[in-house]
N, C-alpha and C positions, 0 to 999 in steps of 0.2 A: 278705187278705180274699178272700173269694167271693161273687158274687148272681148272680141269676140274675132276668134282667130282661125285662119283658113289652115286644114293640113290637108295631106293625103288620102287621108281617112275620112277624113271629113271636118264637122265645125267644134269648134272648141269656145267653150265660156270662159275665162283667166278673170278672175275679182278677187278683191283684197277688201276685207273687213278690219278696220279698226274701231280695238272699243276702249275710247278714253275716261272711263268709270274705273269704279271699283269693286266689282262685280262681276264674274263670267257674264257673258249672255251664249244662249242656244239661238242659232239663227235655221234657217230653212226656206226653201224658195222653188223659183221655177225659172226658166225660160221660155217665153212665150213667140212664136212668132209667127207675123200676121200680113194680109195680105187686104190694105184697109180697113175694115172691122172685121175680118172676117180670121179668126183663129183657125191657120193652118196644122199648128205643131204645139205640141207643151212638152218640154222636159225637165222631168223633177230634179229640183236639188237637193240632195241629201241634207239632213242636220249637220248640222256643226255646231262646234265650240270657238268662242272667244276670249282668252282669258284677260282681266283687267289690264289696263295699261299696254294690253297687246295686239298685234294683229294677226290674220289669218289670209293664207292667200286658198283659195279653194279654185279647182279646174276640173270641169266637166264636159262630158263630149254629148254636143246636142241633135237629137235625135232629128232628121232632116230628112229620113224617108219618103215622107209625103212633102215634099217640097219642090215643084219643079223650077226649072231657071228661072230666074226673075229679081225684081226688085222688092225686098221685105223690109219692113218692121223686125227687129228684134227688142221684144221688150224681159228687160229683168224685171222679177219683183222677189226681193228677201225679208221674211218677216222675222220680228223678233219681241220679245218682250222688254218695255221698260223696265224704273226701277220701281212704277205702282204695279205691276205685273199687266200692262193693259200692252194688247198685241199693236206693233207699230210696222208698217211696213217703208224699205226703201225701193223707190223705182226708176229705172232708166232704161230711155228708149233709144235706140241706133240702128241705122241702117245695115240690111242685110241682102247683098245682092251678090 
């Protein structure tokens, strides 16, 4: 799952990575957010780990500076390697307003 969560401080990403192999995977990503096609913001996600048969909840605060009020796109995108080592990405898109 993915949200994307209102504080005080500002916006927060909360996702939970489950990896049903057997195998760690290293994931890594960003938060993109958009204003029609037009890329306002991007905040990186750090690497992480997933260990087999486990999950990872990872939470980052999204950088919103140049963001003024309005209606956004927030788009996740997390990449990772299979088990051929070929880069896969997951994406999901949600409003941000």
């Amino acid at each position: 799952y993915a949200k994307i969560v209102k504080q005080k401080d500002g916006h927060y990403l909360e996702m939970k990575i489950k990896d049903s192999g057997n195998s760690k995977v290293r994931c890594y990503g960003a938060v993109q957010i958009a204003d029609g096609k037009k890329l306002v913001s991007e905040t990186k996600i750090s690497e992480f780990v997933v260990a087999p048969g486990s999950s990872n909840t990872v939470r980052a605060k999204i950088d919103t500076k140049k963001v003024e009020k309005g209606s956004y796109t927030a788009r996740i995108v997390v990449t990772y390697k299979d088990i051929n080592e070929k880069m896969k990405s997951i994406k999901q898109e949600m409003e941000l307003g």
